[in-house]
Short mmCIF file of the C-alpha atoms (twelve columns), coordinates in Angstrom:
data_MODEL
# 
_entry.id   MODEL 
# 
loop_
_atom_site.group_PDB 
_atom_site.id 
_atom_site.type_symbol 
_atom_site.label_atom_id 
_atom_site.label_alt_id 
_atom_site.label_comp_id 
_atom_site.label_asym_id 
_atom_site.label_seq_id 
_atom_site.Cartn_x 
_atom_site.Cartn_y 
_atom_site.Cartn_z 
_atom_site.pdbx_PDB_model_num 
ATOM 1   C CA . UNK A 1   0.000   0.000  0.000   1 
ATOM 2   C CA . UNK A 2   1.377   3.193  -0.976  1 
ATOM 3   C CA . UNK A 3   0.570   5.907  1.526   1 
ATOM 4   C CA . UNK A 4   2.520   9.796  1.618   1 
ATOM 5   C CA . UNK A 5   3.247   11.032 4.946   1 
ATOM 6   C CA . UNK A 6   1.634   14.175 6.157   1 
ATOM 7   C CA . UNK A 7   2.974   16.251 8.870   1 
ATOM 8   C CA . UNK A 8   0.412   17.220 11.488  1 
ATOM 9   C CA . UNK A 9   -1.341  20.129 11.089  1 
ATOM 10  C CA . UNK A 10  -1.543  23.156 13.187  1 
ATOM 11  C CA . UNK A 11  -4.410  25.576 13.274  1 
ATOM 12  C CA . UNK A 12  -2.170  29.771 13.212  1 
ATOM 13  C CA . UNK A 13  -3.701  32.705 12.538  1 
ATOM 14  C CA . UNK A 14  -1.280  35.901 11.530  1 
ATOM 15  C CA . UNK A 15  -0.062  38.110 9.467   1 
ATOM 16  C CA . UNK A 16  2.753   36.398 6.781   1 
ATOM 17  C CA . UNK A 17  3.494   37.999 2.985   1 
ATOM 18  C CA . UNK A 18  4.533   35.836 0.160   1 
ATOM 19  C CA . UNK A 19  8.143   37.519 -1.347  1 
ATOM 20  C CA . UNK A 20  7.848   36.082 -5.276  1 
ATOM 21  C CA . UNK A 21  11.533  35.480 -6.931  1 
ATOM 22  C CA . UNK A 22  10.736  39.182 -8.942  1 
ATOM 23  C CA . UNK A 23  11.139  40.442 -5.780  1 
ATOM 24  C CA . UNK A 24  7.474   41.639 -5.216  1 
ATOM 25  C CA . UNK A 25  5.275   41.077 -2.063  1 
ATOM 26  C CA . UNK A 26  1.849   39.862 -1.795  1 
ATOM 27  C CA . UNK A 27  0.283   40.580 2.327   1 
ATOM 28  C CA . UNK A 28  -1.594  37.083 3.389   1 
ATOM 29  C CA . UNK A 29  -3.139  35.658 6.377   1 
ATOM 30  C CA . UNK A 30  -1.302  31.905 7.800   1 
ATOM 31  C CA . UNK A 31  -4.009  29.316 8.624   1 
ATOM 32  C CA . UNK A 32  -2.297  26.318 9.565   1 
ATOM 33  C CA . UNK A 33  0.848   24.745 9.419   1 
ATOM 34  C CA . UNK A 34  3.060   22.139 9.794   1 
ATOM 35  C CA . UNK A 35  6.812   21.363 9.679   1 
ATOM 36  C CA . UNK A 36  6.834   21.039 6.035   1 
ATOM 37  C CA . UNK A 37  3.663   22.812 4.963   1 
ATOM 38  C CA . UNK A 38  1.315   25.824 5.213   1 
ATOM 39  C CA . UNK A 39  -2.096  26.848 3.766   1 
ATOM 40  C CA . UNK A 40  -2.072  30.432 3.109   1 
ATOM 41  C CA . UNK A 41  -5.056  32.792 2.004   1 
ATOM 42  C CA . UNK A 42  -4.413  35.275 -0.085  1 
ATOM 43  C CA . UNK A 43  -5.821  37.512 -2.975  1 
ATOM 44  C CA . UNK A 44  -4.893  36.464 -6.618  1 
ATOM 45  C CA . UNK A 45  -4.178  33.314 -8.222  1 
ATOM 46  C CA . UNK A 46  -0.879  31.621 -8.511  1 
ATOM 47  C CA . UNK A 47  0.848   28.609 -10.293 1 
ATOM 48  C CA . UNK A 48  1.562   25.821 -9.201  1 
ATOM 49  C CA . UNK A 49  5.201   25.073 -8.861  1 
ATOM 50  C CA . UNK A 50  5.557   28.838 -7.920  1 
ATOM 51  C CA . UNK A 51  8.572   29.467 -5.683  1 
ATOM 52  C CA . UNK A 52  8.464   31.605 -3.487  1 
ATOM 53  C CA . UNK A 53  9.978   32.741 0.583   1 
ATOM 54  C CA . UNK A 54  7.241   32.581 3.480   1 
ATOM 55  C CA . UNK A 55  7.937   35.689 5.518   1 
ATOM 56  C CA . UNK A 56  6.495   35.910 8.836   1 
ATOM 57  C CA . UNK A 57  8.845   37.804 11.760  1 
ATOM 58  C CA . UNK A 58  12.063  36.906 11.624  1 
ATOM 59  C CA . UNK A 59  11.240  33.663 9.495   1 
ATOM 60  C CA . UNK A 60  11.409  33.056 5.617   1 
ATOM 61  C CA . UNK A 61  10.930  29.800 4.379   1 
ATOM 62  C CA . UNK A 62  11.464  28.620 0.525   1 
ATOM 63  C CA . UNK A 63  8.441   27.278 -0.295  1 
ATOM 64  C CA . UNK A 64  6.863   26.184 -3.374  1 
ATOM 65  C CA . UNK A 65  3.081   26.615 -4.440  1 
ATOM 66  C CA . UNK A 66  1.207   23.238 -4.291  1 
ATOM 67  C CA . UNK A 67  -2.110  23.962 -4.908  1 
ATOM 68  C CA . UNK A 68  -4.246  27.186 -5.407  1 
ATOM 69  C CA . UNK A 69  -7.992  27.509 -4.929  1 
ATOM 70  C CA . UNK A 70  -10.360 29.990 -4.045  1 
ATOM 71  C CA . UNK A 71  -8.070  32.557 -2.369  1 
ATOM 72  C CA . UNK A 72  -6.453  30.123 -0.402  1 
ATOM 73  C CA . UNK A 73  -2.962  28.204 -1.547  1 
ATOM 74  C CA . UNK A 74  -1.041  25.420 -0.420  1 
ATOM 75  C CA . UNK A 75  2.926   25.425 0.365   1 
ATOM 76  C CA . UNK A 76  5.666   22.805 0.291   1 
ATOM 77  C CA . UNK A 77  8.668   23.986 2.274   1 
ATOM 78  C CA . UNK A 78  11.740  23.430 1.196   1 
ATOM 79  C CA . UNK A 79  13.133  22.344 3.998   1 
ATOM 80  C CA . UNK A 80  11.140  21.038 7.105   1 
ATOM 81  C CA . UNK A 81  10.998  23.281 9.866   1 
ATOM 82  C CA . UNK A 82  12.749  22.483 13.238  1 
ATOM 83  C CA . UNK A 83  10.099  22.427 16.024  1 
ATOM 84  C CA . UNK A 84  10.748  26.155 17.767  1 
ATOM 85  C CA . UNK A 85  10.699  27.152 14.663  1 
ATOM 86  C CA . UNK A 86  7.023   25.815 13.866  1 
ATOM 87  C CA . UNK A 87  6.517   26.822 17.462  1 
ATOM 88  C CA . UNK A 88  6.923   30.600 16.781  1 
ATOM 89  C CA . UNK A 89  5.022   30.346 13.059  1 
ATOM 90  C CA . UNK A 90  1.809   28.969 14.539  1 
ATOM 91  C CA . UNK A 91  2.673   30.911 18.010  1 
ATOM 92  C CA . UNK A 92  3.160   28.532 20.374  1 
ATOM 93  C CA . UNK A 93  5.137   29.338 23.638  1 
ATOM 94  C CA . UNK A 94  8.714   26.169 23.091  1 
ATOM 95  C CA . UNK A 95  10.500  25.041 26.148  1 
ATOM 96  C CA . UNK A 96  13.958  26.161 24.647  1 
ATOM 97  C CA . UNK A 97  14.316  30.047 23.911  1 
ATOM 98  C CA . UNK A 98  17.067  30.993 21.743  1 
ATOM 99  C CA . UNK A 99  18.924  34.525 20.701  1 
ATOM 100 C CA . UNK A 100 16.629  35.810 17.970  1 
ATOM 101 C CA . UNK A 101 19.579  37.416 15.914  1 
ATOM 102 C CA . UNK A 102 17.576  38.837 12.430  1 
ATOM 103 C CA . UNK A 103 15.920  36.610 10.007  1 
ATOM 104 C CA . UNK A 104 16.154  32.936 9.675   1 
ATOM 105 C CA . UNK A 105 15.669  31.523 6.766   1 
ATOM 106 C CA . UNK A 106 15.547  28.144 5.036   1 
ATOM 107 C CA . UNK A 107 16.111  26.376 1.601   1 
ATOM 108 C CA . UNK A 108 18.359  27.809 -0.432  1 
# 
């Protein structure tokens, strides 16, 4: 039986912007994630495929566009996220605090 692995999902709600390669920014609102995913809703429609840098505080993740429907789209991080990291995107309080020192960001 073939059967794809997916991450648990975390309900967030905040403020994140989607920076496209051109350099452009699009404002959206995060509405769950998980460490190698997040559904996104934003205004416009986008292709799949679509890379593009999650920004949200000091976090940017590479990220590519799944899916896109209705306002909403679907990402694939690059990279999955370590679990303070996750912590602070959805806005959980995690155990071990660390020196916030600019932006982090993953994928390449």
């Amino acid at each position: 039986m073939d059967m794809e692995y997916r991450s648990r999902r975390h309900p967030a709600l905040g403020k994140v912007s989607l920076r496209l390669t051109d350099g452009s920014e699009i404002p959206g609102e995060l509405l769950d994630a998980s460490d190698g995913g997040a559904k996104v809703q934003v205004v416009g429609d986008f292709a799949q495929g679509t890379r593009v840098r999650l920004c949200a505080g000091r976090l940017e993740i590479w990220s590519s566009i799944r899916w896109s429907n209705d306002g909403e789209i679907g990402l694939r991080f690059e990279r999955d996220l370590a679990r303070a990291d996750l912590d602070e995107l959805v806005k959980k309080p995690y155990a071990r605090g660390r020196a916030a020192s600019g932006r982090w960001m993953y994928g390449a």
